[in-house]
C-alpha positions in Angstrom: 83.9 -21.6 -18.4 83.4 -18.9 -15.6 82.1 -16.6 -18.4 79.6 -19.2 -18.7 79.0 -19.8 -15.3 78.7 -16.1 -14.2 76.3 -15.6 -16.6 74.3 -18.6 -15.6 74.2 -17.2 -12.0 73.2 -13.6 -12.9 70.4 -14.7 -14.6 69.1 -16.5 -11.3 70.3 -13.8 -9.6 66.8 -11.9 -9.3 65.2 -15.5 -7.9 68.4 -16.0 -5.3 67.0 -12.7 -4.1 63.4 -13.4 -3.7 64.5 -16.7 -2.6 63.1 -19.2 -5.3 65.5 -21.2 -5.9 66.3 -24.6 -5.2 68.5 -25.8 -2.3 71.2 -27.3 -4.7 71.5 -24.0 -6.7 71.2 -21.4 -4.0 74.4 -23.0 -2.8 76.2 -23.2 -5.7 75.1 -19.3 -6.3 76.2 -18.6 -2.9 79.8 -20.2 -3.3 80.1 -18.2 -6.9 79.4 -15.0 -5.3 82.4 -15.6 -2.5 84.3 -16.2 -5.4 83.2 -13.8 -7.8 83.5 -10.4 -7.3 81.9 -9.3 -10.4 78.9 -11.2 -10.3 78.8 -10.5 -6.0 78.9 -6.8 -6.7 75.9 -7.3 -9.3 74.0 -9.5 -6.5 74.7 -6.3 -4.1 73.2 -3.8 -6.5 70.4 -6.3 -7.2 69.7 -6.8 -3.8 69.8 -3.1 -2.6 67.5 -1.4 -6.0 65.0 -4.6 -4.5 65.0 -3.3 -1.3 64.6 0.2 -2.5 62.3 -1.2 -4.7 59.9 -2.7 -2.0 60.7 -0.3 0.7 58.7 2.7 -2.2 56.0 -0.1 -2.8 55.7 -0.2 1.2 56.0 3.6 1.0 53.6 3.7 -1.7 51.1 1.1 0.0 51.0 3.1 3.3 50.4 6.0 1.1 47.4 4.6 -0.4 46.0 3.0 2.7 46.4 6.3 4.6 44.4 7.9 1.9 41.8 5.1 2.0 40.9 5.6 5.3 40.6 9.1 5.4 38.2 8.5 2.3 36.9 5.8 4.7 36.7 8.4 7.6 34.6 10.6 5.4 32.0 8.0 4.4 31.5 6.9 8.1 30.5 10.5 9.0 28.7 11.0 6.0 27.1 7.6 6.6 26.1 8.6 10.5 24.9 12.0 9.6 22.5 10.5 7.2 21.2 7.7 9.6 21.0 10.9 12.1 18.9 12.5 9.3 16.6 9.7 8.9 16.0 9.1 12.3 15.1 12.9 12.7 12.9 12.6 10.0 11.6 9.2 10.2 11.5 8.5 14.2 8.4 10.8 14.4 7.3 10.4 10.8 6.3 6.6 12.6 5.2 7.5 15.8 2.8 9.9 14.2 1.9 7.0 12.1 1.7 4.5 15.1 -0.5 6.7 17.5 -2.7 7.7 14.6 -3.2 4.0 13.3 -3.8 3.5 17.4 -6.8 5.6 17.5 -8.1 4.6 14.5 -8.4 0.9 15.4 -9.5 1.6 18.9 -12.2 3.8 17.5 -13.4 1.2 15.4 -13.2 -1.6 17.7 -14.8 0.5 20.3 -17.6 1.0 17.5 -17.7 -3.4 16.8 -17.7 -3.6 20.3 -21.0 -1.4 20.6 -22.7 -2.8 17.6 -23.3 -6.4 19.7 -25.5 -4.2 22.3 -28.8 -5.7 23.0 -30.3 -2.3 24.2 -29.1 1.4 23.5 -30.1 4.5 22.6 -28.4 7.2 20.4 -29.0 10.9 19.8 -27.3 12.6 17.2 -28.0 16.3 16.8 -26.9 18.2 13.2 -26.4 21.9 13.1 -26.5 22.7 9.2 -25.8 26.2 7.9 -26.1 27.4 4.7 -25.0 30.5 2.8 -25.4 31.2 -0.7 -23.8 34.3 -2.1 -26.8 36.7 -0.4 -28.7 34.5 1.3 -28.4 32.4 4.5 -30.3 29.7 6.3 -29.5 27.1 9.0 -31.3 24.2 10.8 -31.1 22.2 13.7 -32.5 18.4 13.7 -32.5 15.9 16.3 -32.5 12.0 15.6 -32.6 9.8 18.8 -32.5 6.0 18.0 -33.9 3.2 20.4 -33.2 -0.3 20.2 -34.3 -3.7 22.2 -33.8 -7.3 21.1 -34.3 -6.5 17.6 -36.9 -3.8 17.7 -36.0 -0.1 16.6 -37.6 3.5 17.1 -36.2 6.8 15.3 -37.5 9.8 16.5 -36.3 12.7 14.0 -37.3 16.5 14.7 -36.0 20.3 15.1 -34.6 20.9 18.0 -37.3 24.4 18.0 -40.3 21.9 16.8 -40.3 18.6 18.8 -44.6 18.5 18.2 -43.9 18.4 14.8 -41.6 15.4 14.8 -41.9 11.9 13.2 -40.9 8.5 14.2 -39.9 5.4 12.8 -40.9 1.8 13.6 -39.5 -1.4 13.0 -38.5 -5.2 13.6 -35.5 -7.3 12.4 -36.6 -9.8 9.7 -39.1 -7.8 8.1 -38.9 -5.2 5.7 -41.8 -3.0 6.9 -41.5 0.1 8.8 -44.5 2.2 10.1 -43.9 5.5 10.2 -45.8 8.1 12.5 -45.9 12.1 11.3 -47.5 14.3 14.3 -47.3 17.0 11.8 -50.0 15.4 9.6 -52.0 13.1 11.7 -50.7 10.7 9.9 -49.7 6.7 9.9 -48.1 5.0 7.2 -46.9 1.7 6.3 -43.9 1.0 4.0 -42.3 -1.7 2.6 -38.3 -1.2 2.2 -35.7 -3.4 1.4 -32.3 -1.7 2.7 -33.7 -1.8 6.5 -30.4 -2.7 7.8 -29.9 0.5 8.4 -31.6 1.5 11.5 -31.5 -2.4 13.4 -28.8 -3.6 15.5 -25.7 -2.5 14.8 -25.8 -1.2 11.4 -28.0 2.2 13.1 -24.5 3.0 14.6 -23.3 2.5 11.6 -25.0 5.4 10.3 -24.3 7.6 13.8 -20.7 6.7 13.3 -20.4 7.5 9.6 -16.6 9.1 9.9 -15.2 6.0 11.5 -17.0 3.8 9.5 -16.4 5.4 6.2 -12.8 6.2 6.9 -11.8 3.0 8.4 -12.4 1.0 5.3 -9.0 -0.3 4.2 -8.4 2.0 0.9 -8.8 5.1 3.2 -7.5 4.1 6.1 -3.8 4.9 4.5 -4.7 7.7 3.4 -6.5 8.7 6.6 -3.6 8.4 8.4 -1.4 11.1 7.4 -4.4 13.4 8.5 -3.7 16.1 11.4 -4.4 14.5 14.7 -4.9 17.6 17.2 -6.1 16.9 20.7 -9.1 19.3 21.6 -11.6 19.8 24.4 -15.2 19.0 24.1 -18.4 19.4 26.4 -15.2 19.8 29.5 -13.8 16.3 28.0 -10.7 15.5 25.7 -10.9 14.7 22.4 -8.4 13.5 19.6 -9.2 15.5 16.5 -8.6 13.8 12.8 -9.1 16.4 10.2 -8.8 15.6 6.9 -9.0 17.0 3.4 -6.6 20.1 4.0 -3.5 19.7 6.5 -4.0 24.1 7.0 -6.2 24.4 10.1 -7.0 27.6 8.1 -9.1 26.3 5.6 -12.3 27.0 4.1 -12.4 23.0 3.2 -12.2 20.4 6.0 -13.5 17.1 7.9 -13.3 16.5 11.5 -13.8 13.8 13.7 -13.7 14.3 17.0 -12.7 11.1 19.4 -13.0 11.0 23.1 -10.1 10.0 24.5 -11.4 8.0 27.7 -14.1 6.4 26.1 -12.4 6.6 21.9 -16.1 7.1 21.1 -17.1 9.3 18.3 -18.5 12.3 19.9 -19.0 14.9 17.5 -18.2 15.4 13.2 -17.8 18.9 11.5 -17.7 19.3 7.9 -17.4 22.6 6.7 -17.2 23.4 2.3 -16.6 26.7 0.8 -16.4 27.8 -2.9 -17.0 31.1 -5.1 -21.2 30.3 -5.0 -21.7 28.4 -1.8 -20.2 27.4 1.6 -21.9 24.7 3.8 -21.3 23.7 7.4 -22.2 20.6 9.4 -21.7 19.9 13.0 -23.1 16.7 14.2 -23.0 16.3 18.4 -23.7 12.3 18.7 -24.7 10.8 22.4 -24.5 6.7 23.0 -25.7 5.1 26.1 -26.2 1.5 26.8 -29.5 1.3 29.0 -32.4 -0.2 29.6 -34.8 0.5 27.1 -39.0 -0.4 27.9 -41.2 -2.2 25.4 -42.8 1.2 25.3 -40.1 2.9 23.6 -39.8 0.8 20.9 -43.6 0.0 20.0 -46.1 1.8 18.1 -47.9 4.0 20.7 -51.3 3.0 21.2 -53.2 6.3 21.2 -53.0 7.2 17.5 -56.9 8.6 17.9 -57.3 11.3 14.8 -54.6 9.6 13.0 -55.1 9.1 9.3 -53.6 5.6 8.0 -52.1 4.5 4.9 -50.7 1.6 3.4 
């Protein structure tokens, strides 16, 4: 019968130790063990490997948790030096990005803003030089633009031969445009369809090309990550977008060059270059909002000598 018993309590031995036993049968287990010192000096050995036992999982759990940290250490830095990275790279990556989309969109409001003028006039002058292989040649022509409640004159001539010049009449709501050549002696009458061009609005247009061009939504992206230099002009400051090639040294390039008071367009160079041919463009534009006579935008009344044609 105590055969039987110990061996009854040494199997609940391991569960008196962890504690999951009942109340009735840790006390029965308890007064065995003050009787028995056989199955009390099993408990004791039991109850000493556990402790061992839990004090190396303790051991081996502090173990693992110091390593896990350190490996946690590791990725914090590794972590913050990236962010650090990013912000190195990115913090100016989006200012760049910010001031450039800034001088875009006041460029081209400034140009909107313009368009709704009821009288203006515009000069733009292009320097064009040309140079193939051997040869060379270069120009200079003038185009001054007057507008006033909806009638336009163009005035186009070398800036060596203003006698020579012709000009360009015309009214909103009709297609016809008279044109004048001093040259020639001669007037003539034309019927176009794509007018728009040189009334309200849409004449700036044309000054403007650069920021009207570049502005349209596909390009603007792409216009963005051009250079943006700041440069002086005529004694004023200027932003500077060049695109095409990032390498001020380049044969191949597009400015546009932005006063910075005013974010008008104030000037455009273009300049090409290959193995047969180079090419280079420099376009001064002038805008001023005054008043503008009937005169200046009528067909002059002493056209004695003129031939006409329609």
């Amino acid at each position: 019968m105590v055969k039987k018993e110990c061996s009854l309590v040494q199997n609940l031995l391991n569960a008196y130790i962890n504690n999951s036993v009942s109340d009735d049968a840790e006390e029965i287990i308890k007064e065995h063990l003050e009787k028995c010192k056989d199955c009390n000096s099993i408990y004791m050995q039991m109850k000493n490997d556990n402790a061992q036992s839990k004090e190396q999982e303790v051991k081996r759990h502090k173990e693992y948790l110091k390593k896990f940290n350190k490996k946690l250490s590791l990725l914090k830095k590794i972590i913050i030096i990236l962010l650090i990275l990013i912000l190195i790279i990115f913090v100016p990556f989006a200012t760049k990005l910010i001031h450039n989309n800034y001088i875009l969109d006041s460029a081209y409001n400034k140009l909107e803003s313009m368009q709704n003028m009821n009288e203006y006039y515009a000069k733009r002058e292009d320097i064009l030089l040309y140079d193939y292989t051997s040869n060379f040649s270069s120009s200079c022509g003038i185009t001054e633009y007057y507008y006033k409640n909806g009638k336009y004159k163009m005035v186009c001539y070398s800036k060596n031969d203003y006698e020579n010049r012709y000009e360009v009449y015309g009214q909103e709501g009709s297609n016809e445009e008279i044109y004048v050549y001093y040259d020639s002696k001669k007037v003539s009458y034309r019927e176009n369809d794509d007018l728009l061009v040189y009334q309200k609005g849409q004449v700036l247009e044309s000054i403007y090309y650069n920021i009207s061009q570049w502005y349209i939504p596909q390009n603007k992206l792409l216009d963005l990550f051009g250079t943006y230099e700041t440069k002086v002009y005529n004694g004023r400051e200027c932003y500077v977008i060049r695109k095409n090639s990032t390498d001020s040294k380049s044969l191949n390039y597009n400015e546009c060059w932005i006063d910075k008071e005013t974010m008008m367009n104030v000037r455009n160079v273009m300049n090409t270059q290959n193995e047969n041919t180079q090419q280079y463009s420099d376009s001064k534009i002038y805008l001023e909002e005054k008043e503008i006579s009937d005169i200046d935008v009528e067909l002059p009344s002493n056209l004695n000598g003129f031939e006409v044609e329609k």
